[in-house]
C-alpha positions as CSV (number, residue, x, y, z in Angstrom):
1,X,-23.5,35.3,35.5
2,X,-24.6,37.9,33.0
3,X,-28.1,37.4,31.1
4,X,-28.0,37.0,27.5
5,X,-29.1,41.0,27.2
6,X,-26.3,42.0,29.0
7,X,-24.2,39.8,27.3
8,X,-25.2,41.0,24.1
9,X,-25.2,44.9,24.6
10,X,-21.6,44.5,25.6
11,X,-20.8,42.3,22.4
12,X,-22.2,45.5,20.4
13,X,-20.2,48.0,22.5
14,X,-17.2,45.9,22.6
15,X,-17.3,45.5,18.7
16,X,-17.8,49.0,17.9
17,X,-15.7,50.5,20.5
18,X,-18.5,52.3,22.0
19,X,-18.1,54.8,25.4
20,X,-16.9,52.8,28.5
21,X,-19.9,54.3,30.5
22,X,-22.1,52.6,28.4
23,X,-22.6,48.9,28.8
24,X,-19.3,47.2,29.0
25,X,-17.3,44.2,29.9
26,X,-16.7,45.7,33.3
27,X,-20.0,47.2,34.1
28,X,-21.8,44.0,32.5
29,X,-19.8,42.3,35.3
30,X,-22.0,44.2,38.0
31,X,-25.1,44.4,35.7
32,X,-27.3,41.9,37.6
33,X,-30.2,39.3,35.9
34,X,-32.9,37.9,38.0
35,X,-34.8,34.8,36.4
36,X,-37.1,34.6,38.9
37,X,-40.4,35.0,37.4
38,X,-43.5,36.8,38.7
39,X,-46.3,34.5,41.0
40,X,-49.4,34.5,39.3
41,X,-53.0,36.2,39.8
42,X,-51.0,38.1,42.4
43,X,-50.9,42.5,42.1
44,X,-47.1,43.9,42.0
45,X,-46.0,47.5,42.3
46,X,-43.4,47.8,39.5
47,X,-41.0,49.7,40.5
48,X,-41.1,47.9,43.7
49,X,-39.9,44.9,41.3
50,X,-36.2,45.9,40.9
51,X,-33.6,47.9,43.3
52,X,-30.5,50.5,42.1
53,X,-27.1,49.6,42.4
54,X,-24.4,51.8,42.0
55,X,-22.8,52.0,38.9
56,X,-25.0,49.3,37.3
57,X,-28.0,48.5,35.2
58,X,-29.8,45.6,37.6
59,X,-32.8,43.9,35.3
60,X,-35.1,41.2,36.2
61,X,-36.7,39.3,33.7
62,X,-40.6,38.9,35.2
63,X,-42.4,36.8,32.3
64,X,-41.0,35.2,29.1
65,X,-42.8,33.2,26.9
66,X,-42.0,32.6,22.9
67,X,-44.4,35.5,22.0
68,X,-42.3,38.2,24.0
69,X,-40.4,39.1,27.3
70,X,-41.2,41.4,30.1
71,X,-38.0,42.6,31.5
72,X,-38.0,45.5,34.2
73,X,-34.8,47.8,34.6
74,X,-33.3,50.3,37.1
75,X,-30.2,52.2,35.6
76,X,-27.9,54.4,38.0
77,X,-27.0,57.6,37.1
78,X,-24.3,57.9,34.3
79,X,-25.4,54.4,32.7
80,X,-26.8,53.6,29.5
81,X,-26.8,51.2,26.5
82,X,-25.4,51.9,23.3
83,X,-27.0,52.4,19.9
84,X,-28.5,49.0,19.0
85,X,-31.6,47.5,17.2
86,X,-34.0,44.8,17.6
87,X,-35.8,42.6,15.1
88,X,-39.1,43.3,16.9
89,X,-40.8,46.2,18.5
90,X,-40.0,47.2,21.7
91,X,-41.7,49.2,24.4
92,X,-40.8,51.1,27.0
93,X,-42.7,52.4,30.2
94,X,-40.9,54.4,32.0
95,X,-42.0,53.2,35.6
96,X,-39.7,56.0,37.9
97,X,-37.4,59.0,36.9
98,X,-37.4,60.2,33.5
99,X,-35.3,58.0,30.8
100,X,-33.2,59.6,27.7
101,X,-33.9,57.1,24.3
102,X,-32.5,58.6,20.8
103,X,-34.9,56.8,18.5
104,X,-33.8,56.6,15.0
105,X,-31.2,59.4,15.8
106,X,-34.0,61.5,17.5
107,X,-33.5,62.2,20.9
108,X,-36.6,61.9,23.3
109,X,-37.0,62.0,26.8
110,X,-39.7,60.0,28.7
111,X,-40.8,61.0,32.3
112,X,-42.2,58.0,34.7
113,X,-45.9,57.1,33.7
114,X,-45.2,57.7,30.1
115,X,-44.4,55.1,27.4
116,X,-42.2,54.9,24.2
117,X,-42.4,52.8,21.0
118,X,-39.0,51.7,19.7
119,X,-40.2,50.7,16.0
120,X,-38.4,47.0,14.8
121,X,-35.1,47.3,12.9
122,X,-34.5,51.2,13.8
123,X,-30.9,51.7,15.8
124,X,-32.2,53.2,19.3
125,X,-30.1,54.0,22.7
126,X,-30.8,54.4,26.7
127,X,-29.4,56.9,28.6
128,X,-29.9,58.0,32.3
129,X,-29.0,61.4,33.1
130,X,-30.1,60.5,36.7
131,X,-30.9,57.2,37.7
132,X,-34.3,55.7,36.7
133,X,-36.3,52.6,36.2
134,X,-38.4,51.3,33.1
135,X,-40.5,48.3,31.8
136,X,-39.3,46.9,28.6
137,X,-42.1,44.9,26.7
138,X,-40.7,43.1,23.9
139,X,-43.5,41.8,20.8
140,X,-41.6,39.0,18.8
141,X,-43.4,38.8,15.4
């Protein structure tokens, strides 16, 4: 079953007839979505949170609340998610690798142990050059 993210992104793609090695029908289909939040007042190694798969984006959501959503990522190489934007901030720590974002139509690469703001309402992209894994912290207002 696809998570309403993936879900979405390929909606966006699909509707604007975006690159097939982007998120799409058939690589939403392997794009896994793990509900299984994290234990409490217990320590976690992020990027020990999430495994690659080939050819996919795997994401697990690890706390949700009406405030916001914690979500980490691991994208294989050649994967990515189309231009899109988001009502609400979004922030991104990238947690291994080095992550591609174009922000606003500016590209910007972020190497692991660094962080990016995507600002609410500005179209922003992911791409993995080579496979890598982030933290996506999302502020509703």
């Amino acid at each position: 079953m696809l998570s309403a993210f993936a879900a979405k992104y390929w909606m966006i793609n699909k509707k604007q007839n975006r690159p097939s090695n982007l998120l799409t029908e058939e690589n939403c289909q392997t794009m896994k979505n793990s509900r299984k939040l994290l234990e409490t007042s217990k320590s976690f190694e992020l990027k020990k949170l999430i495994e690659y798969s080939s050819n996919s984006i795997v994401s697990r959501t690890i706390a949700e609340s009406k405030a916001g959503t914690l979500t980490v990522f691991a994208f294989d190489k050649g994967q990515g998610l189309s231009e899109h934007s988001a009502p609400f901030d979004a922030i991104v720590q990238v947690i291994d690798g080095n992550g591609e974002f174009t922000i606003g139509g500016n590209p910007v690469k972020v190497p692991s142990g660094q962080i990016i703001i995507m600002p609410a309402n500005v179209p922003h992209a992911v791409r993995a050059v080579k496979k890598f894994k982030m933290l996506l912290t999302m502020i509703k207002k």
